[in-house]
Residue frames as qw, qx, qy, qz and C-alpha x, y, z in Angstrom:
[[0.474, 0.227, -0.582, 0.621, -37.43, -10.28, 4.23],
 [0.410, -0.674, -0.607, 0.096, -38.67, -10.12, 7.80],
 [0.145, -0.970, 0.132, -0.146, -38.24, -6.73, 9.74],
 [0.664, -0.669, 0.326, 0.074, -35.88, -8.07, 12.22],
 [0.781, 0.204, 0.360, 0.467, -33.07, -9.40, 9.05],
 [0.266, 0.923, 0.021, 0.277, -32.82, -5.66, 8.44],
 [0.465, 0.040, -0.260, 0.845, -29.00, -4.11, 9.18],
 [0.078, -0.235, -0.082, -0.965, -30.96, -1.01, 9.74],
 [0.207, -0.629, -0.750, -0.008, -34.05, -0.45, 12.20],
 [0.081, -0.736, -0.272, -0.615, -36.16, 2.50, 13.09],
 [0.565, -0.811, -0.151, -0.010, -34.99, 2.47, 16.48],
 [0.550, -0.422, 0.349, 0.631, -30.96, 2.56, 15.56],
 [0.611, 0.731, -0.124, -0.276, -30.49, 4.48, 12.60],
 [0.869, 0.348, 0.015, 0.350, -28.21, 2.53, 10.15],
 [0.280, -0.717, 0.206, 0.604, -24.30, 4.12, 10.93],
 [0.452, 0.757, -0.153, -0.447, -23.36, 6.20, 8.07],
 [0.039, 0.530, -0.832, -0.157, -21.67, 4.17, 5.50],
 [0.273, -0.116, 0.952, -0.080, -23.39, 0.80, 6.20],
 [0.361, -0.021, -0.718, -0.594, -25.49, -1.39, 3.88],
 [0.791, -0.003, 0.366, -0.490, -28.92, -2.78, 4.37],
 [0.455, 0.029, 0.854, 0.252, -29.19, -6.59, 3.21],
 [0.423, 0.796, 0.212, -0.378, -31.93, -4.75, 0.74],
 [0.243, 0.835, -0.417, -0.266, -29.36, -2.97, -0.65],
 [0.340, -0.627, 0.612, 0.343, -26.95, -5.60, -1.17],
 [0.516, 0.230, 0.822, -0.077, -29.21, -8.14, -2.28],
 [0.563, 0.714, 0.416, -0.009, -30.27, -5.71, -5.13],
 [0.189, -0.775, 0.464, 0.386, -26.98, -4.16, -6.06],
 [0.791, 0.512, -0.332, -0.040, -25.80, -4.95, -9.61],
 [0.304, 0.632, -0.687, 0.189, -22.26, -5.95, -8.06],
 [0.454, -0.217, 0.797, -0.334, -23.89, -8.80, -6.05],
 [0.826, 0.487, 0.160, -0.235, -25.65, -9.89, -9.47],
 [0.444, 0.688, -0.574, 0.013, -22.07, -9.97, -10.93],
 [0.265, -0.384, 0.853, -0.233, -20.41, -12.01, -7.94],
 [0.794, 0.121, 0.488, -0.342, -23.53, -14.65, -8.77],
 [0.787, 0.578, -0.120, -0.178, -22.34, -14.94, -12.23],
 [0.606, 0.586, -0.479, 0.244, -18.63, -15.20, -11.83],
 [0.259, 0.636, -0.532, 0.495, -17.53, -15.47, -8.07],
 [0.630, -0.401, -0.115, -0.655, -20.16, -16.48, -5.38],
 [0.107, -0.241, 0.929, -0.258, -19.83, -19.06, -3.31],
 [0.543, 0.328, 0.598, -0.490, -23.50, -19.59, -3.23],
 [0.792, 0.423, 0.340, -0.281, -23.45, -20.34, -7.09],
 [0.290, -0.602, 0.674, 0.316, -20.29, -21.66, -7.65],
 [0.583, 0.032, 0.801, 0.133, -21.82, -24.23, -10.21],
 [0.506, 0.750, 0.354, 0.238, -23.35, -21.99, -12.34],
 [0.021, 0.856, 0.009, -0.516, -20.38, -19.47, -12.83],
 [0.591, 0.790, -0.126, 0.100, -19.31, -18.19, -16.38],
 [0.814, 0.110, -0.061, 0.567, -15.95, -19.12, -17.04],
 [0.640, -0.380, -0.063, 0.665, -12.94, -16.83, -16.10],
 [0.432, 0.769, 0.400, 0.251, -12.92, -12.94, -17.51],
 [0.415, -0.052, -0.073, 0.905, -10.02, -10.44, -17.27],
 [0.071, 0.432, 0.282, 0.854, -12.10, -7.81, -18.53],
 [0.451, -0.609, -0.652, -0.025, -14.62, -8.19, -15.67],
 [0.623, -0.578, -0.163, 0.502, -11.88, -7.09, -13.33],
 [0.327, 0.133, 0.271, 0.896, -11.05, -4.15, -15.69],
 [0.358, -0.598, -0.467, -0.543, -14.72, -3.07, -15.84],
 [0.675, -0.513, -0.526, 0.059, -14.95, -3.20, -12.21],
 [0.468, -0.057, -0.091, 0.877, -11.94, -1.16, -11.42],
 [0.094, 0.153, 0.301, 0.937, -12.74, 1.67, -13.75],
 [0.447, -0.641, -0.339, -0.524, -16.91, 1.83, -12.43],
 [0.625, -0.719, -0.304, 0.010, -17.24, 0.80, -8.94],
 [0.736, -0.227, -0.100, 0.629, -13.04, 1.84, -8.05],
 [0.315, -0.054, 0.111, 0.941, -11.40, 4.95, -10.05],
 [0.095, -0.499, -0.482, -0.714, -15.17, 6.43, -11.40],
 [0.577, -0.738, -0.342, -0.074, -16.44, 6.54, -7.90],
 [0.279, 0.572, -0.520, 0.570, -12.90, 7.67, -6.61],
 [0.380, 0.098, -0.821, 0.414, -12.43, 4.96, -4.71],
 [0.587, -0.490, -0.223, -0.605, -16.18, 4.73, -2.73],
 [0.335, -0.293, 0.739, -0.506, -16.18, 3.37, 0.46],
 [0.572, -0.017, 0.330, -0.751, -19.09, 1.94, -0.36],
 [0.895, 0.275, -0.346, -0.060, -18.70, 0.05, -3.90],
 [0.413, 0.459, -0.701, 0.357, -15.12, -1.30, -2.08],
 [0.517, -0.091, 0.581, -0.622, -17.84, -2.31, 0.55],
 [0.878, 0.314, 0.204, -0.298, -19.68, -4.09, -1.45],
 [0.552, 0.621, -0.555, -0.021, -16.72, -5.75, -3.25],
 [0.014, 0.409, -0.795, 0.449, -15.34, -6.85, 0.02],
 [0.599, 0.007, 0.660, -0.453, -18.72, -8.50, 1.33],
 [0.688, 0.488, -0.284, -0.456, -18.96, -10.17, -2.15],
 [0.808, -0.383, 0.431, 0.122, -15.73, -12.03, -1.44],
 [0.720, 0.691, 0.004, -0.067, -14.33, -10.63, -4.64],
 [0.187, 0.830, -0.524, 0.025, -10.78, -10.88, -3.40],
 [0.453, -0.434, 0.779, -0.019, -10.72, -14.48, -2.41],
 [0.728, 0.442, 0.498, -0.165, -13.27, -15.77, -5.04],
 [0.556, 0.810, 0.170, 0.071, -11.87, -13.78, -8.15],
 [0.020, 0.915, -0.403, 0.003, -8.89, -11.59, -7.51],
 [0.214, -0.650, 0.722, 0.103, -6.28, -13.63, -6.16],
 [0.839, 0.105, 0.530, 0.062, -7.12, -17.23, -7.77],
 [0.652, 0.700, 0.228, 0.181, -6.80, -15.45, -11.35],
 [0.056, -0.955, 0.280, 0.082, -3.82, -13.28, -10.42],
 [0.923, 0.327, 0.077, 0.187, -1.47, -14.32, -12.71],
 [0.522, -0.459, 0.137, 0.706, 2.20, -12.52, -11.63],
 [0.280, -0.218, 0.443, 0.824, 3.44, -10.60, -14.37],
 [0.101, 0.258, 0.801, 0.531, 0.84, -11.14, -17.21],
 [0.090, -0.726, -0.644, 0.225, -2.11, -9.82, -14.75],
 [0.158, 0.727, 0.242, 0.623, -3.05, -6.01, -15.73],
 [0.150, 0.271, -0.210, 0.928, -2.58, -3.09, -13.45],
 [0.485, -0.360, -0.212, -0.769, -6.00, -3.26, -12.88],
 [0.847, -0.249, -0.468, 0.038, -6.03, -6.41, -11.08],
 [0.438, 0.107, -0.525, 0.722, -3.02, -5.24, -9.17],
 [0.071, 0.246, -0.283, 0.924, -4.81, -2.43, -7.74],
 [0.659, -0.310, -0.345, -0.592, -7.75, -4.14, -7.16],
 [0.782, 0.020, -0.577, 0.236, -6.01, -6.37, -5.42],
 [0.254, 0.017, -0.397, 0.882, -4.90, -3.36, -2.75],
 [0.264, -0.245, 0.025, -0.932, -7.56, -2.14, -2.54],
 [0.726, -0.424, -0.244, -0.483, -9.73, -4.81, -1.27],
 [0.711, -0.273, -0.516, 0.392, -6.81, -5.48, 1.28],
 [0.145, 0.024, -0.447, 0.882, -6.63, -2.19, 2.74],
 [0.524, -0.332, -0.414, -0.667, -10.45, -2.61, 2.92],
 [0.831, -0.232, -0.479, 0.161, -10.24, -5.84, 5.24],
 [0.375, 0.086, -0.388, 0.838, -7.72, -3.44, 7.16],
 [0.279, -0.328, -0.013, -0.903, -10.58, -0.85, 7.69],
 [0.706, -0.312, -0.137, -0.621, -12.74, -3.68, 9.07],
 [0.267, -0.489, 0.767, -0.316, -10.32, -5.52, 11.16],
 [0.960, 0.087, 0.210, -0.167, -11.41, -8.75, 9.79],
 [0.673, -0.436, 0.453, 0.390, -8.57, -11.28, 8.44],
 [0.436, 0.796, -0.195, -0.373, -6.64, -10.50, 5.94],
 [0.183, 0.757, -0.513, -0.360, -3.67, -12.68, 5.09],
 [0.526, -0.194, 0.828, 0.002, -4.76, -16.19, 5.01],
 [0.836, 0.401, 0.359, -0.106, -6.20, -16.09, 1.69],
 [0.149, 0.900, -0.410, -0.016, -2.57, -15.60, 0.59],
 [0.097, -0.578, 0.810, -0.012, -0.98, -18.25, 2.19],
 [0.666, -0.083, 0.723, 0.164, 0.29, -21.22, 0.54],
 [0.540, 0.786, 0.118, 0.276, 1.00, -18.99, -2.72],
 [0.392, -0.766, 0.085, 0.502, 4.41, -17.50, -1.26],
 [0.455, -0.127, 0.373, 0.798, 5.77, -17.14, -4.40],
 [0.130, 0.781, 0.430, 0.433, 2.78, -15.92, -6.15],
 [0.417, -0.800, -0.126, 0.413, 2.77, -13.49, -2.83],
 [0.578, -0.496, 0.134, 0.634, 6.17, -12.45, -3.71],
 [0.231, 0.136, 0.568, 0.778, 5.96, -11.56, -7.41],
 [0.071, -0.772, -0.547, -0.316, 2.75, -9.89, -6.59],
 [0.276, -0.915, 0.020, 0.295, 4.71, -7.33, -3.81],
 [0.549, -0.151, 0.394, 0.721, 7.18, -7.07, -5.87],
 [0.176, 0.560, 0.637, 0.500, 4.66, -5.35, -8.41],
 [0.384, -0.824, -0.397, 0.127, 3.37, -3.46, -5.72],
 [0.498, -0.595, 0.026, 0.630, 6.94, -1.84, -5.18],
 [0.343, 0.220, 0.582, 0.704, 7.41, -1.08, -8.78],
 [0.119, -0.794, -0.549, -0.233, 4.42, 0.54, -8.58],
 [0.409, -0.815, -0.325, 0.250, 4.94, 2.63, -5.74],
 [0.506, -0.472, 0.268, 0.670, 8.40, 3.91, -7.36],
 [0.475, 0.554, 0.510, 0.456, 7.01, 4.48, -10.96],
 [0.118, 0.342, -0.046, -0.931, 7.27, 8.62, -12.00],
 [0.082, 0.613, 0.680, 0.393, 3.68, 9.20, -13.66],
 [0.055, 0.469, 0.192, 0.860, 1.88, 12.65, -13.40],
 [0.183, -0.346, -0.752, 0.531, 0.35, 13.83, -10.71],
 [0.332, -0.242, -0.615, -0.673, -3.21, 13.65, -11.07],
 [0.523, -0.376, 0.387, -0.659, -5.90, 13.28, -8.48],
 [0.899, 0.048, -0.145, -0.410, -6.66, 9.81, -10.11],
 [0.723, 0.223, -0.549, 0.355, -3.12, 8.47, -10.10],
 [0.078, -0.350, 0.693, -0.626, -2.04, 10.17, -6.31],
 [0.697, -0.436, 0.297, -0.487, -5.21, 8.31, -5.26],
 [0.965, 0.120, -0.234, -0.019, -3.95, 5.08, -6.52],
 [0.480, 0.518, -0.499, 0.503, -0.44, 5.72, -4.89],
 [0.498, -0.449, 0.322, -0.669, -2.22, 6.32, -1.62],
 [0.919, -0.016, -0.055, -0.390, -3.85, 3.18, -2.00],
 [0.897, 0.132, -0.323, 0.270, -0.30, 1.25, -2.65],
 [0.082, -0.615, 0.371, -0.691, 1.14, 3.58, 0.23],
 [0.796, -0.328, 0.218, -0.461, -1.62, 2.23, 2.64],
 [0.945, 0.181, -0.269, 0.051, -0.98, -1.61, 1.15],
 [0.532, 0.520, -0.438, 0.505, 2.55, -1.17, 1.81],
 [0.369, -0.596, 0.246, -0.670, 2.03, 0.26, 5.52],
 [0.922, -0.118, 0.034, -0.367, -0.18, -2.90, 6.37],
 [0.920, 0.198, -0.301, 0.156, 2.69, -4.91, 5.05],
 [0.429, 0.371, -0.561, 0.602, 5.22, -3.73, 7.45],
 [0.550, -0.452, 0.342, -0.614, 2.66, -3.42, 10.48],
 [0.890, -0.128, 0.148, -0.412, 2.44, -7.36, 10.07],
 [0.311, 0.615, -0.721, 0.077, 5.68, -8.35, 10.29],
 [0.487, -0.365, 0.752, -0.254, 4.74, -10.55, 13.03],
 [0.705, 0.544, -0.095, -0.446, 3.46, -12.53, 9.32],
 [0.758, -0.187, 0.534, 0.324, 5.63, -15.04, 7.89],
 [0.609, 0.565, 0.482, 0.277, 4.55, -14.29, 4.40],
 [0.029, -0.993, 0.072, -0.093, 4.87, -10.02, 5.04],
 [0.486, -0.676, 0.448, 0.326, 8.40, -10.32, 7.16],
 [0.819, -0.025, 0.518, 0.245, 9.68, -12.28, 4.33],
 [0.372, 0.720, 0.426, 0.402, 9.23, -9.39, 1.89],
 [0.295, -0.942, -0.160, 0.005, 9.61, -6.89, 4.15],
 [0.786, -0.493, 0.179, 0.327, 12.90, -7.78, 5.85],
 [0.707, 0.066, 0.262, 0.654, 15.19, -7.49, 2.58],
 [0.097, 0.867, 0.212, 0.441, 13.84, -3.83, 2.25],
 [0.231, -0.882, 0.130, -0.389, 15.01, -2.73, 5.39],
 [0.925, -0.207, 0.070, 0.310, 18.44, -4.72, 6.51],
 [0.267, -0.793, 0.152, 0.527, 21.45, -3.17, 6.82],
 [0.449, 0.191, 0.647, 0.586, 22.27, -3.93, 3.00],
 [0.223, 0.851, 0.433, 0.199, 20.19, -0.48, 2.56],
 [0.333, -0.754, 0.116, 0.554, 23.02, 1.13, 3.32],
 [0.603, 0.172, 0.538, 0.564, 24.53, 0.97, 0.13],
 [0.159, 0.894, 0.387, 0.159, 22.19, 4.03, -0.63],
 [0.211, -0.964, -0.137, 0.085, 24.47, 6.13, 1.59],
 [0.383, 0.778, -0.413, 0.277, 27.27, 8.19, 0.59],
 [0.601, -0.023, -0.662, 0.447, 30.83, 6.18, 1.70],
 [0.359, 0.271, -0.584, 0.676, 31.85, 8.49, 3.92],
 [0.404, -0.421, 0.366, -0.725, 28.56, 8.64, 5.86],
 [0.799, 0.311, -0.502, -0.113, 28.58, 4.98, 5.49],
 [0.718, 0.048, -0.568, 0.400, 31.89, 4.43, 7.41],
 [0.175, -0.457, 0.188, -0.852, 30.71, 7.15, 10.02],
 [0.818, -0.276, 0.199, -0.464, 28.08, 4.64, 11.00],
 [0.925, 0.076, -0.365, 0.068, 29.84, 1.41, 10.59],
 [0.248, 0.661, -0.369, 0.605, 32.51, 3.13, 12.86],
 [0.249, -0.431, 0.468, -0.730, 30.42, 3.21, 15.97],
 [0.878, 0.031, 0.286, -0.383, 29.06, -0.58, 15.65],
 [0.038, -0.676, 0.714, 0.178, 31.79, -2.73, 14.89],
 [0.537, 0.527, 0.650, -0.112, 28.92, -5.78, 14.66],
 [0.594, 0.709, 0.344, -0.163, 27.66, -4.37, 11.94],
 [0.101, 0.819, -0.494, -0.275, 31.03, -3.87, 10.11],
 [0.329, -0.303, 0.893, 0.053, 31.40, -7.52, 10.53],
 [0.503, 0.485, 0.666, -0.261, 28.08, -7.93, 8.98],
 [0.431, 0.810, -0.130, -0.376, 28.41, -5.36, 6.08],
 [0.352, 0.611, -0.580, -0.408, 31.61, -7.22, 4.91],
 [0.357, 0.061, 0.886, -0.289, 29.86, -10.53, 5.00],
 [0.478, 0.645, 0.452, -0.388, 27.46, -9.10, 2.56],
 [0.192, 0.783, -0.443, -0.392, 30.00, -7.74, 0.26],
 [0.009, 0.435, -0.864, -0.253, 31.39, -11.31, -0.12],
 [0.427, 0.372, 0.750, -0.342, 27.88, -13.21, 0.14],
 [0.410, 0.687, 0.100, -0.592, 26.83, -11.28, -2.86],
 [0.615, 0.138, 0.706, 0.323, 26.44, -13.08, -6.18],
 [0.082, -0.221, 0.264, 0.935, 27.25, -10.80, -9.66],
 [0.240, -0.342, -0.710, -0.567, 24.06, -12.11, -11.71],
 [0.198, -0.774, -0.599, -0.044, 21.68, -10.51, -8.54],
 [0.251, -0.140, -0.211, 0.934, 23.34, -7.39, -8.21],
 [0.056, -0.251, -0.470, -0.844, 21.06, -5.71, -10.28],
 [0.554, -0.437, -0.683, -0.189, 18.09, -7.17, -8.34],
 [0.739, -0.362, -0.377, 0.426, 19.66, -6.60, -5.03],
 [0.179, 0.029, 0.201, 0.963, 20.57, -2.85, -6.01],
 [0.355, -0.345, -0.616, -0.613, 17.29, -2.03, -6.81],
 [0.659, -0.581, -0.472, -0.071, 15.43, -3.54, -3.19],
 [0.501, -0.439, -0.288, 0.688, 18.34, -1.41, -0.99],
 [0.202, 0.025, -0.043, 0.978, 17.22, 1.28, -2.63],
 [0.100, -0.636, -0.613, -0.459, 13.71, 1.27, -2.80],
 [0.363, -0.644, -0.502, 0.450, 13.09, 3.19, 0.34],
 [0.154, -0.535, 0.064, 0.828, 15.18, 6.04, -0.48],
 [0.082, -0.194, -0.631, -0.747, 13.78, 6.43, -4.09],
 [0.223, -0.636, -0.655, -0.343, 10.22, 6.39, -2.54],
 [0.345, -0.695, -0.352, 0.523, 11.40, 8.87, 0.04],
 [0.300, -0.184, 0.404, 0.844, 13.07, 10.63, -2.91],
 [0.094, -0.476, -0.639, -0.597, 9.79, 10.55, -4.94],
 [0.294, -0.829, -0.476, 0.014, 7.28, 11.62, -1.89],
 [0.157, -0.649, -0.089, 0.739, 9.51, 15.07, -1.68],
 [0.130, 0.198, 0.729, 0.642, 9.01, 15.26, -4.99],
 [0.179, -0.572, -0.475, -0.645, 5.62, 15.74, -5.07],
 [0.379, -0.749, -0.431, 0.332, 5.49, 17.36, -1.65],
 [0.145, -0.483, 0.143, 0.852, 7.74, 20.37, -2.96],
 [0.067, 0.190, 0.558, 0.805, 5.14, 20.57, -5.84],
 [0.282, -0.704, -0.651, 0.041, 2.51, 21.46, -3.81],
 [0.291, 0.525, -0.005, 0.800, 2.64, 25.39, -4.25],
 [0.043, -0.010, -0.516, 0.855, 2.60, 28.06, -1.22],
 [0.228, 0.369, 0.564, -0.703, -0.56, 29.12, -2.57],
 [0.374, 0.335, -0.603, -0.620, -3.01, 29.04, -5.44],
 [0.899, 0.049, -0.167, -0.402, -4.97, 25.46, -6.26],
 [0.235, -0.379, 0.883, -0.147, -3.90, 22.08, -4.77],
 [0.644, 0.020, -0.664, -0.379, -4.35, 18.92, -5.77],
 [0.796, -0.392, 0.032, -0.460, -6.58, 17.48, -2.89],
 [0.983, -0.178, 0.019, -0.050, -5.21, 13.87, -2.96],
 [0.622, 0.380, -0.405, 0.552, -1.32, 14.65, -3.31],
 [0.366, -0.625, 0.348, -0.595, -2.02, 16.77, 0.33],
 [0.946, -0.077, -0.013, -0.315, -3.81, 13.39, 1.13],
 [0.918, 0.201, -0.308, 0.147, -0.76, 11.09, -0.09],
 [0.420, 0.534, -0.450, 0.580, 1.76, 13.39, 1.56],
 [0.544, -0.519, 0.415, -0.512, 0.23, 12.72, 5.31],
 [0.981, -0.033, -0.080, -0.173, -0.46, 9.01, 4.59],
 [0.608, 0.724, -0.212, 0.246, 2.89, 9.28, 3.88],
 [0.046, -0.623, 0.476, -0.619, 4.49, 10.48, 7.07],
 [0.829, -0.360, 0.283, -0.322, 2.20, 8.13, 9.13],
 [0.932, 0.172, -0.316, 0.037, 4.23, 5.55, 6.99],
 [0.425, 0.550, -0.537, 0.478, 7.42, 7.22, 8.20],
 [0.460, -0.497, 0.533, -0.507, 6.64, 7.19, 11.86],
 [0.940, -0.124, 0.147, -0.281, 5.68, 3.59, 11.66],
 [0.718, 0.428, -0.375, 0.401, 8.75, 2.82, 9.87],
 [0.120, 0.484, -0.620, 0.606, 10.60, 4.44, 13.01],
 [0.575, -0.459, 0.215, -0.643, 8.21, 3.02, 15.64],
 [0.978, -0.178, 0.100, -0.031, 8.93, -0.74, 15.22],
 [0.573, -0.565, 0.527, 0.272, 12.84, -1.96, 15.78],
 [0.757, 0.015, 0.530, 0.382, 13.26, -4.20, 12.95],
 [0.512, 0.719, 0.406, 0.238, 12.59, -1.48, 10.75],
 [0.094, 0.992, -0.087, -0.015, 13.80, 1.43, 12.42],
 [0.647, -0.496, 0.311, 0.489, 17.87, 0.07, 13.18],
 [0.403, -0.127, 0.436, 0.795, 18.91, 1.12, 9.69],
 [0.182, 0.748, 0.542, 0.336, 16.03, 2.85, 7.94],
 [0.218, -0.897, -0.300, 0.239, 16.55, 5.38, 10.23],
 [0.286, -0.645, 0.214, 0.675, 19.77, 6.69, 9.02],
 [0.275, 0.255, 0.562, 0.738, 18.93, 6.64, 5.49],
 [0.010, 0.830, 0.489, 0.267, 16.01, 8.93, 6.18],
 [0.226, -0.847, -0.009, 0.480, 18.12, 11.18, 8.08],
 [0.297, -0.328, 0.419, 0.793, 20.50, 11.63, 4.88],
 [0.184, 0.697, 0.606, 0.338, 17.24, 12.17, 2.87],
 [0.228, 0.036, -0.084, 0.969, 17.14, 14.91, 4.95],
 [0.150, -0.421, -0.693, -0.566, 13.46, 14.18, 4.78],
 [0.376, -0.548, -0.484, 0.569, 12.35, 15.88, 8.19],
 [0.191, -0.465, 0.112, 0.857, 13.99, 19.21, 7.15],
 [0.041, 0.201, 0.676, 0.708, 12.41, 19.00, 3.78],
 [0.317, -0.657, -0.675, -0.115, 8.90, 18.47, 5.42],
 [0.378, -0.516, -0.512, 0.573, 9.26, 21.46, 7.76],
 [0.005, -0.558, 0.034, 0.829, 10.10, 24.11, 5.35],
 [0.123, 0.231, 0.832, 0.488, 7.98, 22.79, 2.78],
 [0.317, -0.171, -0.138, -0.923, 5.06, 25.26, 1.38],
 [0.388, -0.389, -0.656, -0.518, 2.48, 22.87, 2.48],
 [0.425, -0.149, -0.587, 0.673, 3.20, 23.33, 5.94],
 [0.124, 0.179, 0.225, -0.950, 1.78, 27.28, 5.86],
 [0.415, -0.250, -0.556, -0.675, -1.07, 26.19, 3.63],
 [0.565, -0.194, 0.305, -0.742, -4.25, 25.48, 5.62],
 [0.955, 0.093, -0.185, -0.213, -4.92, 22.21, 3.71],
 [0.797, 0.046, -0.566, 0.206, -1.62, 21.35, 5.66],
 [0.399, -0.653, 0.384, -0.516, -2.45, 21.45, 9.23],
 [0.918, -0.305, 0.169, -0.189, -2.87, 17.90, 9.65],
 [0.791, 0.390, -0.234, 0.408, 0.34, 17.35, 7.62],
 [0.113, 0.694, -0.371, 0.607, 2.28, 20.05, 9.70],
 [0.727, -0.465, 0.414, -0.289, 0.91, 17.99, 13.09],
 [0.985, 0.169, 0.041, 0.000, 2.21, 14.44, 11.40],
 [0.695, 0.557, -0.261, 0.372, 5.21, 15.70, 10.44],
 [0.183, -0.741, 0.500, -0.409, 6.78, 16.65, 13.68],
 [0.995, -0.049, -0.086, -0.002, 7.86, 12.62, 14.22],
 [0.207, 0.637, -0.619, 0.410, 11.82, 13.42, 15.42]]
């Protein structure tokens, strides 16, 4: 390789983080993409291999907690248009795949490069894949550094999806999360408190009531609450974060990401006209203020995040 093909020269040092072609070019994960994903040797790849994308996870993803670097090298592989999403198979696909799947889109996010056209003209896959995503994000599991980072990770994902409403594919997903049908969450009488002072939206609420079909309640029940269940879960494990004593690093970590979500949630219209009053009956402000992580040191940047009134 000539000098001048180097990412990296002796007169710029390389910024921290970034690959030489060296490096990529001998990197075992660019010896894998040749076998199974490449573009450059698309004729000679080995048939299709769940297990690949299991293996891959678990070394270069959760064993490295989540490297910049291997999730660099994943991303300049093209492992999420070549591999990930062709083989992503709704339901049937593994956990692994899901999160593999987030994770090399909130990559593309880090490097402002595009992200959702290798998505479209799969809207339904799309859909049954965020749908997976939400599940996820609501599941109770233990709180572990390995699992809070994965929650981060479908935190971020999630974010992204509501920053890009201006999306067809995102709004479409988005939209039924955060429509005034999320009232339903809120006790009647603070309900008819707000339906009181916006007669519109009284006209609209019982419009829904009679629009509403018995075989999707269940379905439809479920998506008007997700918010408040994941606002319900993230005090959760913010009020388990003790005054003082060991912390778990990446629950500190999940509970800022967290907040940035909330402010964004209030910062754009379509989101904030009714989200906003289910997070006030969360109560989730007040929670965050007198919450132990606040005095802790490992929450200063939380204690600056959280002040979003």
């Amino acid at each position: 390789m000539a000098p001048q093909d180097e990412v990296q020269t002796q007169d710029k040092p390389m910024p921290k983080g970034a690959l030489t072609l060296s490096q990529i070019n001998a990197d075992e994960i660019t010896f894998l993409a040749n076998r199974f994903w490449a573009p450059d040797t698309a004729n000679a790849h080995e048939p299709y291999n769940p297990q690949i994308i299991e293996d891959v996870y678990r070394k270069e993803i959760c064993d490295t907690r989540h490297s910049l670097r291997r999730i660099m090298m994943l991303e300049f592989s093209q492992y999420l248009e070549n591999y990930l999403w062709p083989n992503f198979d709704g339901e049937q696909s593994s956990r692994a795949h899901l999160m593999s799947i987030v994770a090399m889109v909130n990559e593309k996010f880090r490097e402002k490069v595009e992200v959702w056209k290798v998505f479209e003209g799969n809207a339904d896959r799309f859909a049954v894949f965020f749908q997976r995503v939400l599940e996820a994000c609501v599941e109770e599991r233990p709180i572990t550094a390995g699992i809070m980072r994965e929650q981060t990770a479908l935190l971020v994902f999630l974010n992204h999806c509501f920053n890009s409403m201006e999306v067809e594919l995102c709004r479409n997903q988005a939209k039924r999360l955060v429509s005034l049908a999320m009232w339903s969450c809120l006790q009647p009488r603070r309900r008819e408190q707000e339906l009181n002072q916006i007669p519109e939206w009284r006209k609209f609420w019982k419009k829904l009531q009679k629009r509403e079909k018995p075989e999707q309640k269940a379905k439809l029940n479920w998506e008007r609450h997700f918010l408040q269940n994941l606002m319900i879960k993230f005090i959760r494990i913010l009020e388990s974060i003790p005054a003082d004593g060991p912390v778990c690093e990446e629950s500190v970590r999940y509970c800022e990401r967290f907040v940035e979500f909330l402010i964004d949630l209030e910062a754009l219209l379509p989101t904030r006209r009714f989200f906003n009053t289910v997070m006030d009956d969360c109560h989730v402000v007040v929670r965050c203020s007198i919450s132990p992580l606040v005095m802790r040191e490992e929450g200063h940047l939380f204690s600056q995040v959280s002040h979003f009134e």
